[in-house]
C-alpha positions as CSV (number, residue, x, y, z in Angstrom):
1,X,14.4,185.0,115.2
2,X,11.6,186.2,112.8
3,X,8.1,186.4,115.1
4,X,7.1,182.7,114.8
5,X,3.8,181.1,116.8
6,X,4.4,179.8,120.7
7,X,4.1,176.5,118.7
8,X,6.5,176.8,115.7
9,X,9.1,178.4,118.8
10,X,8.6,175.2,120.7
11,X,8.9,173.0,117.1
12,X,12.0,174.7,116.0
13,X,13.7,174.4,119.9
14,X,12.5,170.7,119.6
15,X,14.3,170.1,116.5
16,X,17.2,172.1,117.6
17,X,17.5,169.5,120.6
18,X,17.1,166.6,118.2
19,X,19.1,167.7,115.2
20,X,22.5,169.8,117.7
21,X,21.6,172.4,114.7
22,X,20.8,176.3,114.4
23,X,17.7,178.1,115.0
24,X,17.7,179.2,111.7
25,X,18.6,175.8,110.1
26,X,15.5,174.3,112.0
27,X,12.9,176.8,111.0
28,X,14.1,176.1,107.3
29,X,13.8,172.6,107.1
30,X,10.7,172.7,109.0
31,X,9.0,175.4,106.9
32,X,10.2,173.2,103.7
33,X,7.4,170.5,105.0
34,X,4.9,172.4,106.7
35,X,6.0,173.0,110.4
36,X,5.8,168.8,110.4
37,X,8.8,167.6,113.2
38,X,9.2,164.5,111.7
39,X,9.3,165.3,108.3
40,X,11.7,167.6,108.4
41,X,14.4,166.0,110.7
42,X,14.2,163.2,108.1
43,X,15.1,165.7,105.4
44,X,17.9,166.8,107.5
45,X,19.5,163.9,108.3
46,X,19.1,163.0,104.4
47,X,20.5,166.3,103.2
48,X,23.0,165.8,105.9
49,X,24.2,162.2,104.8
50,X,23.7,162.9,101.2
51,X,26.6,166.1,101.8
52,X,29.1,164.0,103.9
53,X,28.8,161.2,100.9
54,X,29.5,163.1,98.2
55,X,32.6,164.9,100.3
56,X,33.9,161.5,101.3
57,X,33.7,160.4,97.6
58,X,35.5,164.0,96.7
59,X,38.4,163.0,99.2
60,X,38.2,159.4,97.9
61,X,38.6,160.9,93.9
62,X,41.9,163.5,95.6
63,X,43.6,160.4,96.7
64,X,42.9,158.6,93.4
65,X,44.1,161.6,91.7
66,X,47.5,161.9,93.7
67,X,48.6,158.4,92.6
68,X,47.7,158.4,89.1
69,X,49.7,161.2,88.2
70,X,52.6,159.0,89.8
71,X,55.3,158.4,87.2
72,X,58.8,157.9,87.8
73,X,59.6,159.4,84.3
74,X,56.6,161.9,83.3
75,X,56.6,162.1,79.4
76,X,56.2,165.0,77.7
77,X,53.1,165.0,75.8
78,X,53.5,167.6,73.6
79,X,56.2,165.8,71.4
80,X,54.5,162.6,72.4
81,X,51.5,161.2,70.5
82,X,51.2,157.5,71.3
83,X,48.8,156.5,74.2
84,X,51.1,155.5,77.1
85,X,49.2,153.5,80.0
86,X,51.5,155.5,82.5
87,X,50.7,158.7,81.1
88,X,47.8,160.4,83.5
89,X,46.5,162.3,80.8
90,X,45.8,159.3,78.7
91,X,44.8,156.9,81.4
92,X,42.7,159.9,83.5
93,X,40.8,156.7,85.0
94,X,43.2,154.5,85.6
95,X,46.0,154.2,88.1
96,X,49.2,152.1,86.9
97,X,51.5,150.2,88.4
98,X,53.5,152.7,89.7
99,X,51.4,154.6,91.1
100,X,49.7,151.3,92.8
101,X,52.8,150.7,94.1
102,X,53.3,153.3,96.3
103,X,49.8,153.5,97.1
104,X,49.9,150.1,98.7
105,X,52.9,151.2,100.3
106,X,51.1,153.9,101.9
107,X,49.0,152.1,103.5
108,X,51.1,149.9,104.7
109,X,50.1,146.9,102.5
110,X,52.7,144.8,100.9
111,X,52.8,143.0,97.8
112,X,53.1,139.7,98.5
113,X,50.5,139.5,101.3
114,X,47.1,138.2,100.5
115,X,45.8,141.3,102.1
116,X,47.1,143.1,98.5
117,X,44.7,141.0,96.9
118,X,42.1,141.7,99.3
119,X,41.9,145.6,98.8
120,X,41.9,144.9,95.0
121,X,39.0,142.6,95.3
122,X,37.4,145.6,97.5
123,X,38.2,148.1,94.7
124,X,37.4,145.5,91.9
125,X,40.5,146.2,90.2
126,X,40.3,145.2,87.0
127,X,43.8,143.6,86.7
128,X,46.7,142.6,88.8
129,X,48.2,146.4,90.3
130,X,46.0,148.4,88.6
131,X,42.7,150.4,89.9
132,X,40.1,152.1,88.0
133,X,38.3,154.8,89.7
134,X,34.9,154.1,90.3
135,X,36.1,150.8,91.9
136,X,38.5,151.9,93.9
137,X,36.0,155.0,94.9
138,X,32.6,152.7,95.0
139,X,34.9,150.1,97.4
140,X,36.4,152.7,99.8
141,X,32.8,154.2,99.9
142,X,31.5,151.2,101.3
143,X,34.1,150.9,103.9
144,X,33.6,153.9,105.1
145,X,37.3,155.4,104.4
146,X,38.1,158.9,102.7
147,X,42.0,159.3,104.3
148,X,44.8,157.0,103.3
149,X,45.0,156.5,107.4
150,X,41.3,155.4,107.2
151,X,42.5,153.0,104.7
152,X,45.7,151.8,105.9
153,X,43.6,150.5,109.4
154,X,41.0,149.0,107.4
155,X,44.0,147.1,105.7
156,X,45.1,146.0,109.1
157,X,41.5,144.8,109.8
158,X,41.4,142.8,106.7
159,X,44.6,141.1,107.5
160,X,43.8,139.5,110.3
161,X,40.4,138.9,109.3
162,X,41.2,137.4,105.8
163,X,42.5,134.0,107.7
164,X,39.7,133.5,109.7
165,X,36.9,134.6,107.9
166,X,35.7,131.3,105.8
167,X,33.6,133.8,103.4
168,X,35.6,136.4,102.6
169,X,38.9,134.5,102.0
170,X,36.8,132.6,99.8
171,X,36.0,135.7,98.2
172,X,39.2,136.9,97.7
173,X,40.6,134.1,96.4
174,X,38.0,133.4,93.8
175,X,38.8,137.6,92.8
176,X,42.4,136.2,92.6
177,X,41.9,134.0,89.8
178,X,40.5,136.4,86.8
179,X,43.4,139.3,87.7
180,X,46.1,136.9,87.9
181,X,45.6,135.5,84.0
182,X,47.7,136.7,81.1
183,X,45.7,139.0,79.0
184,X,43.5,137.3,76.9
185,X,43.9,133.9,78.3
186,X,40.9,132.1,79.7
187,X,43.1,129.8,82.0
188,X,45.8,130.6,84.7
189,X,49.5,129.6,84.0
190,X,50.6,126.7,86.2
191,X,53.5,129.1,87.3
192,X,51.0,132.1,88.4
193,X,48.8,129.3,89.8
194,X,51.5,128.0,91.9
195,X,52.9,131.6,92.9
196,X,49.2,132.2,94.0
197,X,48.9,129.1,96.1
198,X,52.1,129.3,97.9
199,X,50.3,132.8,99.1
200,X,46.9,131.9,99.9
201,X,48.0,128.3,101.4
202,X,50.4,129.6,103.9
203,X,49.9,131.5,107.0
204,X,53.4,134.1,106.6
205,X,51.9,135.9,104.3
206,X,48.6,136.2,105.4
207,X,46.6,133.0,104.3
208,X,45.4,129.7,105.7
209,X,48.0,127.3,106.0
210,X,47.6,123.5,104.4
211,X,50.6,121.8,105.0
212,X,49.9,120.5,108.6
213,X,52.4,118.3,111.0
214,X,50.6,114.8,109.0
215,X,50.6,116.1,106.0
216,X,52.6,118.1,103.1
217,X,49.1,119.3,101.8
218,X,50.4,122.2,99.2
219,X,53.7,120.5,98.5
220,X,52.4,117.5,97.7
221,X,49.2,119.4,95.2
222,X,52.0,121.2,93.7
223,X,54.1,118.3,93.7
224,X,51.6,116.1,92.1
225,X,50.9,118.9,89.0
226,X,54.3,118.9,88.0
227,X,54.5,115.7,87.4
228,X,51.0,116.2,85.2
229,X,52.8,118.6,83.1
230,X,52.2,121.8,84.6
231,X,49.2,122.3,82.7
232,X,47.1,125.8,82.7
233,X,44.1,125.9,86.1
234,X,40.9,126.5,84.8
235,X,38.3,128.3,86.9
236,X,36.3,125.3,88.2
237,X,39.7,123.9,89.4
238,X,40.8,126.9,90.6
239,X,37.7,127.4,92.9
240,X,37.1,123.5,93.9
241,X,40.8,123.9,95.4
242,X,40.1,125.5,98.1
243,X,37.3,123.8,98.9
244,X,39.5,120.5,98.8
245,X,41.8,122.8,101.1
246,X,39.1,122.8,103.8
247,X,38.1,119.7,104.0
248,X,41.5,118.2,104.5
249,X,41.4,120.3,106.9
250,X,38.4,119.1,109.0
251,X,39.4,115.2,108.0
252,X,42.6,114.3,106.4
253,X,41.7,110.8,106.1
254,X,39.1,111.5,103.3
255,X,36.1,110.1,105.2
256,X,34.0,113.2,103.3
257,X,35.5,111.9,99.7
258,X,33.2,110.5,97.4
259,X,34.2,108.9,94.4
260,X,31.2,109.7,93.0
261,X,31.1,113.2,93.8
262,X,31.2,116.1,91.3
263,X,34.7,117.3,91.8
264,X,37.5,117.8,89.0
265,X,39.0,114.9,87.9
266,X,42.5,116.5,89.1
267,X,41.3,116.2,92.3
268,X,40.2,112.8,91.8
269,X,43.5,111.9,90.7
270,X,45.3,114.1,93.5
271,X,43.5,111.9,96.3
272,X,45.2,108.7,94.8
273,X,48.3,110.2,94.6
274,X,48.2,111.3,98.3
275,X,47.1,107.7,99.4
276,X,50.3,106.3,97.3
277,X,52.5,108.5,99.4
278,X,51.1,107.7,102.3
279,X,51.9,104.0,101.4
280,X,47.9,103.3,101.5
281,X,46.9,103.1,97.4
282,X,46.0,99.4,97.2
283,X,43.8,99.8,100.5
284,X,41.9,102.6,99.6
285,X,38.1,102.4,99.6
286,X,36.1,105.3,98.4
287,X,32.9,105.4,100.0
């Protein structure tokens, strides 16, 4: 150690002791601001934290790189000049299908799980099994995960916090709606709507089940929009659903409908049509 003053010595040994660093690595940082103990342990732990981000987001931008160069049938691009979505080199920030496929397989999500849709909605992917790169490295940022093991337990986290978690189900499913519509279409296909319910609205794969002992909830919705003509969910409907889903679920007698509430008309139609199964249209009161 270069000769230092008794009191730099006992500075440096003090930030040793706080910091589990070098000698020399203390006498650096402290030299850097003046000798001043506090200051400098704050630029270490900065420095510090500001290193191990930008290696987790280099491990985070390895694994995005391993799956978007995965193609079942790599084309060869020097006889081939149209831009191919699957193609790495023309897609450099975009992982396909494919390659989400086996990603979600890696980490031990499945496809029909609602959990699926809840590690797009963490990487904001921009459409149904597809993930860009600054969402899907921003999102596993913010989780804290850089390994695909990392990410497969934060996956099993999610999946059994999705059900009971009121907010981020709610989350998830409002994410679902935008990535589930055909391109260019503002509304969501009564098909993909339906698909979509059946997983969210059921607890196999993952979601909150409606149907209860009393009550057909989901079959009966689904039931009812069929015979409406299957027509396209907007966003309003889409989102008032499942707020229609919890409330039956706290009082399936409707004592918290209103018919002067601001719900969809759907909705308003759906409660009579529930009330004619149950045998009760001509005694229903609305309060």
């Amino acid at each position: 150690m270069p000769p230092y003053t008794a009191a730099q010595k006992q500075t440096i040994q003090q930030f040793v002791a706080l910091t589990d660093t070098k000698d020399s690595v203390a006498a650096k940082f402290l030299k850097g601001v003046s000798w001043s103990l506090e200051r400098a342990v704050d630029a270490f732990y900065s420095n510090t934290a500001h290193a191990n981000q930008q290696s987790s987001r280099q491990s985070v931008g390895h694994i995005f790189d391993e799956y978007r160069g995965t193609i079942s049938n790599p084309i060869d691009i020097s006889s081939y000049t149209d831009f191919n979505p699957e193609n790495p080199a023309d897609s450099p920030d975009t992982v396909g299908i494919e390659g989400a496929m086996k990603y979600l397989g890696d980490i031990d999500v499945q496809l029909d799980e609602v959990t699926c849709l809840g590690i797009m909605e963490l990487c904001k992917c921009p459409a149904m099994g597809e993930f860009n790169r600054e969402g899907f490295l921003t999102g596993w940022r913010e989780a804290g995960c850089d390994t695909t093991t990392k990410m497969s337990s934060y996956a099993a986290t999610l999946r059994a916090k999705i059900p009971t978690d009121a907010e981020l189900f709610r989350r998830v499913y409002r994410y679902s709606f935008p990535i589930s519509r055909m391109q260019g279409q503002r509304n969501l296909q009564f098909d993909l709507a339906a698909e979509q319910w059946r997983l969210f609205f059921t607890a196999d794969r993952g979601g909150v089940p409606w149907n209860t002992e009393s009550t057909p909830w989901l079959d009966w919705w689904l039931e009812f929009l069929e015979g409406r003509g299957k027509k396209p969910v907007n966003k309003d409907l889409w989102e008032q659903v499942e707020v229609f889903m919890r409330k039956t679920r706290e009082d399936e007698a409707f004592g918290w409908w209103s018919a002067d509430g601001a719900w969809p008309g759907a909705l308003d139609d759906f409660v009579a049509f529930v009330q004619g199964k149950r045998g009760k249209g001509s005694e229903m009161e609305l309060s």
